[in-house]
Jmol script that loads the backbone (N, CA, C; Angstrom):
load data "model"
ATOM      1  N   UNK A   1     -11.801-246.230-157.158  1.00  0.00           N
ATOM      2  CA  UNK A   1     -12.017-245.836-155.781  1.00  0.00           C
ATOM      3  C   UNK A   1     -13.396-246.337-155.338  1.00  0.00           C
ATOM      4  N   UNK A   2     -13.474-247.201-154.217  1.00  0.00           N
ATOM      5  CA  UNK A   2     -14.715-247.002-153.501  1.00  0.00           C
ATOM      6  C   UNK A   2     -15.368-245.941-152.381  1.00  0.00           C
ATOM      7  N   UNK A   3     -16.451-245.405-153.446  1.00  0.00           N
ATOM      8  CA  UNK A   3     -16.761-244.233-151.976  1.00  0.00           C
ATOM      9  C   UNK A   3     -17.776-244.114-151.138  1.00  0.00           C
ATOM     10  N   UNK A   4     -18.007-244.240-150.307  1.00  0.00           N
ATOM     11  CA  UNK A   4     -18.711-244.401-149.142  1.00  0.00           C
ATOM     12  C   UNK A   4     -19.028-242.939-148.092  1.00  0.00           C
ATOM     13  N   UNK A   5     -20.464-242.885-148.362  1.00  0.00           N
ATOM     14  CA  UNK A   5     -21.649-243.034-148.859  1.00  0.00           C
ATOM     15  C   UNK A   5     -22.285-242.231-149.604  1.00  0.00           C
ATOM     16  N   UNK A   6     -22.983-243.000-150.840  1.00  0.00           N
ATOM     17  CA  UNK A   6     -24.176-242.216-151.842  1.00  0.00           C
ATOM     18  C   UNK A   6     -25.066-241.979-151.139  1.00  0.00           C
ATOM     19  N   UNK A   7     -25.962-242.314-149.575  1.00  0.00           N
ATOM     20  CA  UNK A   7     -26.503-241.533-149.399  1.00  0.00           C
ATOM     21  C   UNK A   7     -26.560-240.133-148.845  1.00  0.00           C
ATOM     22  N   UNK A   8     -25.094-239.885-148.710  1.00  0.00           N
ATOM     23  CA  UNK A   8     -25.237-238.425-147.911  1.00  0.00           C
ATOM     24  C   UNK A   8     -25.681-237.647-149.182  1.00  0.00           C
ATOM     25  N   UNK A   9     -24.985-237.635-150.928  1.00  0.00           N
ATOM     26  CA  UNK A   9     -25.332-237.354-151.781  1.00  0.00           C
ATOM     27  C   UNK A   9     -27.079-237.068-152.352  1.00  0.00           C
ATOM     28  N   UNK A  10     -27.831-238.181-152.018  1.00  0.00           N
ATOM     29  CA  UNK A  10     -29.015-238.358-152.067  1.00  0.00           C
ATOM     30  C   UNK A  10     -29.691-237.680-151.184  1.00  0.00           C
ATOM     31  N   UNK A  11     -29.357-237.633-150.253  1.00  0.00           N
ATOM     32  CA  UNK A  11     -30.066-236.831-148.542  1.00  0.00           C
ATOM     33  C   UNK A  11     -30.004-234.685-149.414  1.00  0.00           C
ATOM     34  N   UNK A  12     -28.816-235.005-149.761  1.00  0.00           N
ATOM     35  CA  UNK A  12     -28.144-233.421-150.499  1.00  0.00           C
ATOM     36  C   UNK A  12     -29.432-232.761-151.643  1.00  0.00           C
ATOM     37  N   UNK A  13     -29.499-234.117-152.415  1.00  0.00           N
ATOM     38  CA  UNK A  13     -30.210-233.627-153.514  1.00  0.00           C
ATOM     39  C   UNK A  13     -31.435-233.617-152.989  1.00  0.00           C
ATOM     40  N   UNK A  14     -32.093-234.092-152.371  1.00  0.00           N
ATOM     41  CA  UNK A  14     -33.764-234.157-151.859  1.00  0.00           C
ATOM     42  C   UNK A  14     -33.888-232.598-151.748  1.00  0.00           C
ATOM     43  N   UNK A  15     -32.810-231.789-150.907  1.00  0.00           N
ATOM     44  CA  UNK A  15     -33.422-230.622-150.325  1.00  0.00           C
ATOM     45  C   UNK A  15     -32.595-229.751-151.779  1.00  0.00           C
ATOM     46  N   UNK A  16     -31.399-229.829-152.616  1.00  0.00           N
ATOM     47  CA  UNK A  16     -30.689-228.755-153.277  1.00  0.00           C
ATOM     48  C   UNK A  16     -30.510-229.949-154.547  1.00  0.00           C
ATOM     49  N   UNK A  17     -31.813-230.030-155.096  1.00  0.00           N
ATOM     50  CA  UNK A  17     -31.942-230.486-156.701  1.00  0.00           C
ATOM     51  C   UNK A  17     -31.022-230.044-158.003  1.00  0.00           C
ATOM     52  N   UNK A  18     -30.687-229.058-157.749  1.00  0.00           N
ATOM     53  CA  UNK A  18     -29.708-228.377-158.572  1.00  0.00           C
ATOM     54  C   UNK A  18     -28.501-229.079-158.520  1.00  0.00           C
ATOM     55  N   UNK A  19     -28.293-229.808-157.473  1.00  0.00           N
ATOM     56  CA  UNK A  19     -26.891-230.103-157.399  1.00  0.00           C
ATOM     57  C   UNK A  19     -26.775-231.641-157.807  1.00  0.00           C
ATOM     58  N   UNK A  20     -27.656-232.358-157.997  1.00  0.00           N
ATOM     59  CA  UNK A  20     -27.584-233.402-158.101  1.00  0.00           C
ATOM     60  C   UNK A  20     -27.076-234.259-159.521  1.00  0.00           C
ATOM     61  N   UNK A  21     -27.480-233.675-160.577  1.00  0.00           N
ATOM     62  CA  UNK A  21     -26.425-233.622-161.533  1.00  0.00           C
ATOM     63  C   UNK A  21     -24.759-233.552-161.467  1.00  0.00           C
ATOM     64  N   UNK A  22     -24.733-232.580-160.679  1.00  0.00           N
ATOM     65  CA  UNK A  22     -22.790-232.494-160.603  1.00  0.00           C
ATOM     66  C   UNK A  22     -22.167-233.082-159.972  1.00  0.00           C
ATOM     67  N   UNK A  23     -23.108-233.611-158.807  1.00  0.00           N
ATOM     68  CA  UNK A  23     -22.463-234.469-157.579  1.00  0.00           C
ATOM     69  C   UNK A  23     -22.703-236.253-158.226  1.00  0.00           C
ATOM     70  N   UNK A  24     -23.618-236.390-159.163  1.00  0.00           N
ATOM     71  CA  UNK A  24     -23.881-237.834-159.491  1.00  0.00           C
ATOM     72  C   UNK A  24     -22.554-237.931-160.913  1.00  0.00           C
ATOM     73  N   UNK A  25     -22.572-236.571-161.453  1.00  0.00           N
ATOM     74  CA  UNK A  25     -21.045-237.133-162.551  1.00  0.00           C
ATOM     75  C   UNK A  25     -19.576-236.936-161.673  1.00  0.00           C
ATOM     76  N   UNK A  26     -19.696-236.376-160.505  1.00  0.00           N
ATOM     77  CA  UNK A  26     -18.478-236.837-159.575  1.00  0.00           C
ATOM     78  C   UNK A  26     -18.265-237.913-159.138  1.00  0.00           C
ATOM     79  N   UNK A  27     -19.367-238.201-158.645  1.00  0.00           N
ATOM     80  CA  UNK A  27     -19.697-239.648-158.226  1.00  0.00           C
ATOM     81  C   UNK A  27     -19.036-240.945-159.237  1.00  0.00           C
ATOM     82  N   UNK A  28     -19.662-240.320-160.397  1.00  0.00           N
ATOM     83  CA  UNK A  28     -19.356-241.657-161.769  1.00  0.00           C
ATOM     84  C   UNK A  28     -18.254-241.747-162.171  1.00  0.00           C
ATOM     85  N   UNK A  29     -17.386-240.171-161.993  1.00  0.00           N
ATOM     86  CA  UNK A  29     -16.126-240.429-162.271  1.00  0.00           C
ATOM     87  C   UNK A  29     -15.359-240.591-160.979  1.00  0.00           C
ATOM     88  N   UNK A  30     -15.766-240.321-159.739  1.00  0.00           N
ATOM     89  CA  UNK A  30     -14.600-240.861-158.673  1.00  0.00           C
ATOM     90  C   UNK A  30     -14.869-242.440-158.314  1.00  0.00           C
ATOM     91  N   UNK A  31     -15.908-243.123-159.037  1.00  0.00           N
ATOM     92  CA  UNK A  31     -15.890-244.358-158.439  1.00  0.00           C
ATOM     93  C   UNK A  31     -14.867-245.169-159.753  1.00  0.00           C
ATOM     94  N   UNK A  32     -14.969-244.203-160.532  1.00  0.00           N
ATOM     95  CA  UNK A  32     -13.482-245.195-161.734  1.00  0.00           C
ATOM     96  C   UNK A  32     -12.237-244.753-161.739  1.00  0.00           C
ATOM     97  N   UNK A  33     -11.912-243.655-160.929  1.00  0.00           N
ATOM     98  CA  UNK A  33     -10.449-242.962-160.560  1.00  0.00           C
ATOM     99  C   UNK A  33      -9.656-244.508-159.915  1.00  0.00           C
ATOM    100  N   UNK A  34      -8.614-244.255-160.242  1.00  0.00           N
ATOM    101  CA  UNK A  34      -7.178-245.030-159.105  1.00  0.00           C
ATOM    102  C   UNK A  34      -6.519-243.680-158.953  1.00  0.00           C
ATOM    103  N   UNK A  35      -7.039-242.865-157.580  1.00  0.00           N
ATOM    104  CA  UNK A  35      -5.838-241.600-157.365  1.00  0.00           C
ATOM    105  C   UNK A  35      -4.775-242.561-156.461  1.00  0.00           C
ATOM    106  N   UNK A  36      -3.678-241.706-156.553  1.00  0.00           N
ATOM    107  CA  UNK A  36      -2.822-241.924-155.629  1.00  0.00           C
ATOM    108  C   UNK A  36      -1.914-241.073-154.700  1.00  0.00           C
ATOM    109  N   UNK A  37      -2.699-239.849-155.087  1.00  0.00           N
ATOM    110  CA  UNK A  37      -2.642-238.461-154.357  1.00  0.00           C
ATOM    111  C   UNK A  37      -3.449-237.493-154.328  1.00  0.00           C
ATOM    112  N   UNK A  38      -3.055-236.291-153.756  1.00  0.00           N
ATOM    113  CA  UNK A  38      -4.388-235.017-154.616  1.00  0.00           C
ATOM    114  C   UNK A  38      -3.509-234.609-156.169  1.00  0.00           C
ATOM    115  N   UNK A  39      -2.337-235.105-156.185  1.00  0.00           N
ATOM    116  CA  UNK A  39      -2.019-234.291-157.261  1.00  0.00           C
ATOM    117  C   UNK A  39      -3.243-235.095-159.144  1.00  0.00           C
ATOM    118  N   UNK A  40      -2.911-236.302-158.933  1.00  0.00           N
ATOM    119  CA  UNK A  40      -3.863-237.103-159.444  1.00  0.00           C
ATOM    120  C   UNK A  40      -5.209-236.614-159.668  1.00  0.00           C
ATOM    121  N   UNK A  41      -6.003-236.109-158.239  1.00  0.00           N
ATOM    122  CA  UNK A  41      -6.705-236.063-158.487  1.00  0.00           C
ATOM    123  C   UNK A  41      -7.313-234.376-159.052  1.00  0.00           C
ATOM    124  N   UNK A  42      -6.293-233.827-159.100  1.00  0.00           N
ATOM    125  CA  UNK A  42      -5.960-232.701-159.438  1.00  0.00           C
ATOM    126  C   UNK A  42      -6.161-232.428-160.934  1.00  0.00           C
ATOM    127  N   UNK A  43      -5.788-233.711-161.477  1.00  0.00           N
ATOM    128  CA  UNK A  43      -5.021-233.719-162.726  1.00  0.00           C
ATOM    129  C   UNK A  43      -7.014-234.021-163.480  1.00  0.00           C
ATOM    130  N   UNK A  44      -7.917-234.541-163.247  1.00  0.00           N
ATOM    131  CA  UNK A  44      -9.636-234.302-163.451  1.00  0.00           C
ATOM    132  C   UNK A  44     -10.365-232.957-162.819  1.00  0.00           C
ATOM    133  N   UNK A  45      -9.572-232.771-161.636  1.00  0.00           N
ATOM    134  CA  UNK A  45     -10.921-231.576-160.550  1.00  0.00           C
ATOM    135  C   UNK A  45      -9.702-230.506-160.319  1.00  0.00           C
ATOM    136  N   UNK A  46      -9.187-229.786-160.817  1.00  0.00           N
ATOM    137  CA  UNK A  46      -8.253-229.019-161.135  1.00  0.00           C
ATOM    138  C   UNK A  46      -8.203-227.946-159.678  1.00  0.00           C
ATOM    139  N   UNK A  47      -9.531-227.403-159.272  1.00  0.00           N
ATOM    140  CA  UNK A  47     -10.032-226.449-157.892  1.00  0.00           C
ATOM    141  C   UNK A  47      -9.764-227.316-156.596  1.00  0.00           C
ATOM    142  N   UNK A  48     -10.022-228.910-156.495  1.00  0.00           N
ATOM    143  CA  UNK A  48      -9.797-229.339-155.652  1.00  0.00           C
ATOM    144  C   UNK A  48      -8.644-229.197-155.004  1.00  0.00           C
ATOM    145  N   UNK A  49      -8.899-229.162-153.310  1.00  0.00           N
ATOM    146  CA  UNK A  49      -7.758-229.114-152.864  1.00  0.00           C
ATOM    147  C   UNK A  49      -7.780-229.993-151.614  1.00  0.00           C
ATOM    148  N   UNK A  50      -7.069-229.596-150.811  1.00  0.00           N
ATOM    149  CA  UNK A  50      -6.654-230.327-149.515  1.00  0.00           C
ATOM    150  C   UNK A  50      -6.517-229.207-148.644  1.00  0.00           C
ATOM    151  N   UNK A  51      -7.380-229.564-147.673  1.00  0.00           N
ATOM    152  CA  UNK A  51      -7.730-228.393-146.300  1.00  0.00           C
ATOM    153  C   UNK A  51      -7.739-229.777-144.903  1.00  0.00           C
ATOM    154  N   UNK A  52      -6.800-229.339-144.489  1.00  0.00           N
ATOM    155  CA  UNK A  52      -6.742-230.250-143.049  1.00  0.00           C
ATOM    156  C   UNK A  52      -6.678-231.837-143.609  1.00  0.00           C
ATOM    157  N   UNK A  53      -7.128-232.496-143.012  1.00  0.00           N
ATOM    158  CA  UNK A  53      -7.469-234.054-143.609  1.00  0.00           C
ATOM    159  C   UNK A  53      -8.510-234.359-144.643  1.00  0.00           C
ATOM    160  N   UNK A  54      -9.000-232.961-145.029  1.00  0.00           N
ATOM    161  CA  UNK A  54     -10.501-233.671-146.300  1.00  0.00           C
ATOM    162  C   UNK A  54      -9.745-232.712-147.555  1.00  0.00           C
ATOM    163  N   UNK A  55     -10.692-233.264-148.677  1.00  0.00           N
ATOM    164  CA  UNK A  55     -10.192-232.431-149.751  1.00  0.00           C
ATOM    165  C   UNK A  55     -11.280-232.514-150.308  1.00  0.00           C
ATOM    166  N   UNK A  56     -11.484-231.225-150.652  1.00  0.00           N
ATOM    167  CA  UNK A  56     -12.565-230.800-151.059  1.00  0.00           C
ATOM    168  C   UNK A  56     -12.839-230.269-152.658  1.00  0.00           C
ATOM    169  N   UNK A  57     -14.083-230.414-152.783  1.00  0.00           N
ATOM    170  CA  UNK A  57     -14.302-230.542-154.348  1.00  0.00           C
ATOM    171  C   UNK A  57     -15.560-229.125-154.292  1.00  0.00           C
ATOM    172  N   UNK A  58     -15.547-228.358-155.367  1.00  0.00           N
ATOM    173  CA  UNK A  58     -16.182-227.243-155.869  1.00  0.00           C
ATOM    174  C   UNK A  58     -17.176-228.057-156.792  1.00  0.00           C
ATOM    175  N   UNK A  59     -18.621-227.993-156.614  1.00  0.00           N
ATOM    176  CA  UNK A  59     -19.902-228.397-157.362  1.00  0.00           C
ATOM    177  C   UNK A  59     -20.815-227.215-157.367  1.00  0.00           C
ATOM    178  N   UNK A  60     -20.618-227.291-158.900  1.00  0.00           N
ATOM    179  CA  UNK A  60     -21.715-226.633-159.193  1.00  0.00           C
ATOM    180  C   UNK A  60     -21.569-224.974-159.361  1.00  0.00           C
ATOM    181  N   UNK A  61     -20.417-225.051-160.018  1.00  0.00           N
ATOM    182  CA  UNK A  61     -19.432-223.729-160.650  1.00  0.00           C
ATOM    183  C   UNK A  61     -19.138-223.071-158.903  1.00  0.00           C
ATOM    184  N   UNK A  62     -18.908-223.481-157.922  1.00  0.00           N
ATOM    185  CA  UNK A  62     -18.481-223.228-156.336  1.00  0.00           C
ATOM    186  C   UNK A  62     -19.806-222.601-155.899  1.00  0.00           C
ATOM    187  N   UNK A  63     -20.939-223.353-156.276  1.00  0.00           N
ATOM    188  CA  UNK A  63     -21.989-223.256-155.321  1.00  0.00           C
ATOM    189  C   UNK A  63     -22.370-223.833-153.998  1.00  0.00           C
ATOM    190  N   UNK A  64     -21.496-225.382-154.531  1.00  0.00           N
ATOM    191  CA  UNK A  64     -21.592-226.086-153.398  1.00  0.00           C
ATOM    192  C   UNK A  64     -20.102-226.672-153.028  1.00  0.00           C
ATOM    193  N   UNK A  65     -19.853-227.124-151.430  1.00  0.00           N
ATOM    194  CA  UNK A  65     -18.403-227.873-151.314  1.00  0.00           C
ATOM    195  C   UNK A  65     -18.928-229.545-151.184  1.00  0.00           C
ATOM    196  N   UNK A  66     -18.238-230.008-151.717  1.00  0.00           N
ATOM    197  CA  UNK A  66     -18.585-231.401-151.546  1.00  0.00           C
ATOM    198  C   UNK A  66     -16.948-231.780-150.601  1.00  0.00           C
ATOM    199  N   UNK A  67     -16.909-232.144-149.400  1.00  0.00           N
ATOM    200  CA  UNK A  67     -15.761-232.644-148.462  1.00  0.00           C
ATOM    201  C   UNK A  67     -15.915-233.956-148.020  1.00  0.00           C
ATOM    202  N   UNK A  68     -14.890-234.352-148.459  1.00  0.00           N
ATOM    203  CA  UNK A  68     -14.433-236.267-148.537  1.00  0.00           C
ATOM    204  C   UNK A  68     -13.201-236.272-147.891  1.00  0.00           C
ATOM    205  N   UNK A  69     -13.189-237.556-147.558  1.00  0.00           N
ATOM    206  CA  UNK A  69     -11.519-238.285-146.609  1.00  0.00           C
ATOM    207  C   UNK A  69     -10.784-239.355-148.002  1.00  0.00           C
ATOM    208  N   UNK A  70     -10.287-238.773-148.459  1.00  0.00           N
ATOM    209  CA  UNK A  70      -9.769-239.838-149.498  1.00  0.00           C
ATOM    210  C   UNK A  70      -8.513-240.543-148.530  1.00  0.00           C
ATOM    211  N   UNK A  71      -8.731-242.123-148.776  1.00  0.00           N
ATOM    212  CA  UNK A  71      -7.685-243.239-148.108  1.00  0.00           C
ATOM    213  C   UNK A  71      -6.829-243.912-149.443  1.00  0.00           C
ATOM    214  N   UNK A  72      -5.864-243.088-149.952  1.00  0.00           N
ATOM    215  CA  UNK A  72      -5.660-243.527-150.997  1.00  0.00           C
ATOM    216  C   UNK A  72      -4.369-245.093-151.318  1.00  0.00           C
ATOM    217  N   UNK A  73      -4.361-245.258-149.905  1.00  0.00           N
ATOM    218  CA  UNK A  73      -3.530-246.534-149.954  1.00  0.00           C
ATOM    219  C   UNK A  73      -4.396-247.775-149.992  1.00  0.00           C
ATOM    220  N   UNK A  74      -5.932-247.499-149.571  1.00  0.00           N
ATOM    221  CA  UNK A  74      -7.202-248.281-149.233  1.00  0.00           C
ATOM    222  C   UNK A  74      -8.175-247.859-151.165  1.00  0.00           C
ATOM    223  N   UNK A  75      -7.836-247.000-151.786  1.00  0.00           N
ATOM    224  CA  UNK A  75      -8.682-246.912-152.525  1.00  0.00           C
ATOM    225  C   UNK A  75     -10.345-246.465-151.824  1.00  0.00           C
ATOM    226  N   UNK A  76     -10.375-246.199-150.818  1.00  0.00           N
ATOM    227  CA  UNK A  76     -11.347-245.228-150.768  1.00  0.00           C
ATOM    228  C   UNK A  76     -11.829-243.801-150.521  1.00  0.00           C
ATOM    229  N   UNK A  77     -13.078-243.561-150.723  1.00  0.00           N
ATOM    230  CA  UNK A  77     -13.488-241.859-150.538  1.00  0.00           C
ATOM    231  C   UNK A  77     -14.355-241.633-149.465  1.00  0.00           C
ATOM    232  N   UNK A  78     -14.295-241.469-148.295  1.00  0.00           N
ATOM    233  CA  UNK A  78     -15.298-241.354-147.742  1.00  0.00           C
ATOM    234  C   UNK A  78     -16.201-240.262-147.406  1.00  0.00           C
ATOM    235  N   UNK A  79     -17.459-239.758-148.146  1.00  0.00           N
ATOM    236  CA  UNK A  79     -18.149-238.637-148.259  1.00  0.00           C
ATOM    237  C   UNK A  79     -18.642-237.944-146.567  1.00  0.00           C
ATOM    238  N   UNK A  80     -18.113-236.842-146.426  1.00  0.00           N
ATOM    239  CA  UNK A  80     -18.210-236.521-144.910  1.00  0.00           C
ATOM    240  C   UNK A  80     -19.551-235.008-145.479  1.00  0.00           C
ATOM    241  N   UNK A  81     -19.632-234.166-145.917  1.00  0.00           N
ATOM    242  CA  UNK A  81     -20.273-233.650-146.043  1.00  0.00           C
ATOM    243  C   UNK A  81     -20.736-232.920-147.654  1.00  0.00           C
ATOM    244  N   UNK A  82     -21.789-232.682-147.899  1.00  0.00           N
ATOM    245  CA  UNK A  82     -21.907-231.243-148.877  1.00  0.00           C
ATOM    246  C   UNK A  82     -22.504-230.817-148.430  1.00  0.00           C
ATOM    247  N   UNK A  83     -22.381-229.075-148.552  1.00  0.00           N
ATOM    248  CA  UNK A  83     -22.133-228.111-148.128  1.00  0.00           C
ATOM    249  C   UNK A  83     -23.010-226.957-149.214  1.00  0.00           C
ATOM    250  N   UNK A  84     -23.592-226.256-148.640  1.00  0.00           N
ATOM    251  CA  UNK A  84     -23.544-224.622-149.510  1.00  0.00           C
ATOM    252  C   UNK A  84     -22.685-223.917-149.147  1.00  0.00           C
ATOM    253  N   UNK A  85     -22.300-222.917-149.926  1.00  0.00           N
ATOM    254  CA  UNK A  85     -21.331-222.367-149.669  1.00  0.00           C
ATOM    255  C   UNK A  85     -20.951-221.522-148.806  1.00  0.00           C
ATOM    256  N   UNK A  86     -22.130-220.873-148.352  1.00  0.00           N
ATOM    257  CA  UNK A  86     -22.524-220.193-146.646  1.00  0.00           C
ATOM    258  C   UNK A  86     -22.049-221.750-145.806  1.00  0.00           C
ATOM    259  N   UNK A  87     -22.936-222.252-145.299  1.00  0.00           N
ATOM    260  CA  UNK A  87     -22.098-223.324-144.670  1.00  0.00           C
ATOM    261  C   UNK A  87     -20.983-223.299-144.565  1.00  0.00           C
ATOM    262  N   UNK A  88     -20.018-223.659-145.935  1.00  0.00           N
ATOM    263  CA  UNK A  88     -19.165-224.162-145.533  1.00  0.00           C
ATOM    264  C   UNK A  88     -18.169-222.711-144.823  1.00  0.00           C
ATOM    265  N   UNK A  89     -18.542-222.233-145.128  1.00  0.00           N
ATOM    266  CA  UNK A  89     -17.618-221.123-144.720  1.00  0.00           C
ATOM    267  C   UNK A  89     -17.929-220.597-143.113  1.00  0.00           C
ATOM    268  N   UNK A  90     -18.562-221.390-142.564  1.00  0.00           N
ATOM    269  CA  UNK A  90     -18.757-221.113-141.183  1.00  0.00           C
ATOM    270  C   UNK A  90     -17.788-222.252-140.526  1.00  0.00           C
ATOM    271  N   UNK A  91     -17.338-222.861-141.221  1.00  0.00           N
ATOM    272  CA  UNK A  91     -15.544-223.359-141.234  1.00  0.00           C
ATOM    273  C   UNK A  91     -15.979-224.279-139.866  1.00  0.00           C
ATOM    274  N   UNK A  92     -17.442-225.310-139.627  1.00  0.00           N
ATOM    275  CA  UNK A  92     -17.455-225.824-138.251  1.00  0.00           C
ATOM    276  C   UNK A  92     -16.974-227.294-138.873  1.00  0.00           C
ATOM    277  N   UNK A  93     -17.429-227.610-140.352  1.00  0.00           N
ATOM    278  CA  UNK A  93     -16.952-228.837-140.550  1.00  0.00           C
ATOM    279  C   UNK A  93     -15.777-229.271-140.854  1.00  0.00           C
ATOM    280  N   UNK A  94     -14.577-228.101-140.462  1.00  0.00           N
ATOM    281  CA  UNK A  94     -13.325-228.227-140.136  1.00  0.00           C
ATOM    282  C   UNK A  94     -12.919-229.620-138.752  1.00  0.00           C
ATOM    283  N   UNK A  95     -13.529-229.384-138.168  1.00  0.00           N
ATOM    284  CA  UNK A  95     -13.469-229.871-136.585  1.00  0.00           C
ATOM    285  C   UNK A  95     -14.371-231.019-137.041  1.00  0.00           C
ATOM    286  N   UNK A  96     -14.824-231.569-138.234  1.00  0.00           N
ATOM    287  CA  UNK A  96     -15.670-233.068-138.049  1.00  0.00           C
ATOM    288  C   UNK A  96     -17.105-233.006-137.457  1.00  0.00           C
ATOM    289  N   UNK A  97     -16.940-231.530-136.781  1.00  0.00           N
ATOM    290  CA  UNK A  97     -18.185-231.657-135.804  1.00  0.00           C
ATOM    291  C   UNK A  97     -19.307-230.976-136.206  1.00  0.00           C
ATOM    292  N   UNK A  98     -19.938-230.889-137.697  1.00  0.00           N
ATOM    293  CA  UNK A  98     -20.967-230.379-138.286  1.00  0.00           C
ATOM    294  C   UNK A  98     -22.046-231.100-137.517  1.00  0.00           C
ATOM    295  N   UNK A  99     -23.175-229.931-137.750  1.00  0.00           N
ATOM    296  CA  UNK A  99     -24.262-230.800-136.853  1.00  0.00           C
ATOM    297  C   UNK A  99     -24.320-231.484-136.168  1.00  0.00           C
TER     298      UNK A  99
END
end "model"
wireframe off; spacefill off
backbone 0.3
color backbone group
């Protein structure tokens, strides 16, 4: 998979250091995945799921949400937000329209 972009990842860790470990071995293993569904990708990130058009990944024992657009006919991931878990639960980056 190509995923696009490591820097929202990097922008993440500057301010929540803790997370940067879990999000850089997601990283290492979603850039060598071939998913071809969520079930696939299910079958490594077991919590992940699918909410509206993103599917979202639990980092950092569900401290943090990490929410991506996987294009899996394109082979890519495209990183739309991470999240604390307050955040995410103010459910605005449902609508795309975080910040």
């Amino acid at each position: 998979m190509r995923v696009i972009s490591r820097k929202i990842l990097r922008e993440f860790c500057e301010v929540h250091g803790d997370a940067c470990d879990a999000l850089y071995d997601w990283y290492r293993v979603a850039t060598k995945a071939e998913w071809r569904n969520l079930l696939d990708v299910q079958t490594i990130y077991a919590k992940a799921e699918a909410v509206g058009n993103f599917t979202v990944f639990n980092i950092k024992g569900n401290r943090y949400r990490l929410i991506v657009d996987i294009l899996y006919s394109t082979q890519r991931i495209y990183i739309k937000y991470v999240l604390t878990h307050a955040e995410y639960d103010k459910d605005k980056w449902k609508d795309d329209q975080y910040f």
